[in-house]
C-alpha positions in Angstrom: 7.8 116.0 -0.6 6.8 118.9 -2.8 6.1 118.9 -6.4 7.8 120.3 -9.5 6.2 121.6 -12.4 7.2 120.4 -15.5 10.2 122.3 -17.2 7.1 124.0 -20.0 5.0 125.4 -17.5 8.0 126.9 -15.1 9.2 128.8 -18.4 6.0 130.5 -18.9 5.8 131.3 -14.8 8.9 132.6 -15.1 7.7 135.2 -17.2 5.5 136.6 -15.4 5.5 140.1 -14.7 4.0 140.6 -11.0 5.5 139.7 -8.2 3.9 139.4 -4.6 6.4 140.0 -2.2 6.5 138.9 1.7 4.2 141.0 3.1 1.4 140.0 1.0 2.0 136.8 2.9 1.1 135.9 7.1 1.6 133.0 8.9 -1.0 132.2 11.2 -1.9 128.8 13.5 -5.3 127.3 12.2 -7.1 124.4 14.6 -6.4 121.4 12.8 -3.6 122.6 10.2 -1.6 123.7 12.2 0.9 126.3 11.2 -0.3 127.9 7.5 0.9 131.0 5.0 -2.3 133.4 4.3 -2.6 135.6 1.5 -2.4 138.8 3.6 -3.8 140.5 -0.3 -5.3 139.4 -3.3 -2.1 137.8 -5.4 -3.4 137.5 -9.1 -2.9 134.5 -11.2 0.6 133.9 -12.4 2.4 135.8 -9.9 5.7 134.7 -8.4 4.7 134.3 -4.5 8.0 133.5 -3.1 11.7 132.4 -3.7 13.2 130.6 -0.9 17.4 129.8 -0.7 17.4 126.3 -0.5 20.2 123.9 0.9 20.2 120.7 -1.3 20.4 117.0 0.1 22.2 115.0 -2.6 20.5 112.1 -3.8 22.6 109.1 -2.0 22.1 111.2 1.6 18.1 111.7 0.7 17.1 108.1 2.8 18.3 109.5 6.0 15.6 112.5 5.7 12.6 110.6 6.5 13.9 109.3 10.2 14.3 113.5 11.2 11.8 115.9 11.9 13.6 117.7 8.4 12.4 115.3 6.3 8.9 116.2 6.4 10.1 119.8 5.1 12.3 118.7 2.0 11.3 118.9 -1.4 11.9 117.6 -4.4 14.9 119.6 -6.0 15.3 117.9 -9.3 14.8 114.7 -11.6 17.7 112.8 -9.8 17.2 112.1 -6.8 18.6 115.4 -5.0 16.0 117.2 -2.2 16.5 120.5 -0.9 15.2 121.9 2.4 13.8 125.3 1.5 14.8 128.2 3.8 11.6 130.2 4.2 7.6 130.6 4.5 7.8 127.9 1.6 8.6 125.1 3.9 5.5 126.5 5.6 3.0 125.9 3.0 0.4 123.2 3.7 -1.0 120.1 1.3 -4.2 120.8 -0.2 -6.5 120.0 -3.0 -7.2 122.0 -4.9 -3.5 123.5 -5.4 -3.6 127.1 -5.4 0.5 127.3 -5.7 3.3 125.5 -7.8 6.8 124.6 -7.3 9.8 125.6 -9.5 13.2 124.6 -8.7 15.8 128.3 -9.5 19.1 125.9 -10.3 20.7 129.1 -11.1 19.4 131.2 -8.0 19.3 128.3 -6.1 15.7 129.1 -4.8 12.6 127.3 -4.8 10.1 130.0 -6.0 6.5 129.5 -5.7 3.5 130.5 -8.4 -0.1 131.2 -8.0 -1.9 128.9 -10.6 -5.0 131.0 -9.7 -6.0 133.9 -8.3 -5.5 133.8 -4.1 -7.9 136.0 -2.6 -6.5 137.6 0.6 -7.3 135.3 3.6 -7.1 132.4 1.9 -4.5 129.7 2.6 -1.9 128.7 0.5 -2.2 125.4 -0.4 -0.1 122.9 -2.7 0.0 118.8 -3.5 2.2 117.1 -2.0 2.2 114.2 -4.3 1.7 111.6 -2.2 -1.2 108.7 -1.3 -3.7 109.4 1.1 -2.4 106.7 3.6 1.2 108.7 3.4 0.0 111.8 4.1 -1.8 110.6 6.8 0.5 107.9 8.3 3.9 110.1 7.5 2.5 114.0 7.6 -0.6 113.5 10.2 -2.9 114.7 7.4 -6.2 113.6 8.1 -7.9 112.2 4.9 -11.1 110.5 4.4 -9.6 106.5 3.4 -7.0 107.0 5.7 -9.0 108.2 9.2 -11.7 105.1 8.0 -9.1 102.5 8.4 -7.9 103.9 11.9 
């Protein structure tokens, strides 16, 4: 489940002036990741990468996610509970360490936009934390981590 950033740092993303738009972005299959969204320029720092419509899974439905295929593509939509599966390359954007993207949830817009936090040189992955333990993402996403792969 994707992250939010707290409500201080979204306002001063939000005012950011330069906006990459779609085509700056591919997706590409990568051995081992699977599908992933390339920077197809450089995006500077700051820059909003994307804003995805979203369709929001209320709180009391959010338990049935996790026995679907869906439910490994929802995010966190807000600080009750809700999800939201995002409806574009965002549902496409891989965990990674260290995050090169953030996550803001547009209540108004209904979107989930997406920052760079740094600079993303073109060819590079986008890349954001999912939140979660090592044993999760290996056990409920197939991401192979170091702890997790040991106790296989």
């Amino acid at each position: 489940m994707g992250r939010l950033l707290p409500r201080e740092r979204a306002k001063i993303l939000r005012g950011s002036v330069s906006s990459a738009a779609k085509s700056d972005l591919i997706v590409k299959v990568v051995p081992g990741r699977g599908r992933c969204v390339i920077a197809a320029r450089d995006i500077p720092k700051g820059a909003r990468v994307l804003a995805d419509p979203v369709i929001v899974v209320p709180g009391h439905e959010s338990e049935f996610t996790d026995q679907t295929a869906v439910g490994r593509y929802v995010f966190q939509w807000n600080d009750e509970d809700d999800l939201c599966v995002v409806l574009g390359l965002g549902s496409l954007i891989n965990h990674g360490l260290p995050e090169n993207v953030a996550l803001v949830s547009n209540f108004e817009e209904m979107t989930m936009e997406f920052y760079a936090i740094i600079a993303i040189k073109a060819g590079e992955e986008l890349v954001y934390d999912y939140g979660h333990e090592e044993e999760e993402l290996f056990e409920y996403y197939g991401i192979p981590t170091g702890r997790a792969e040991a106790a296989e």
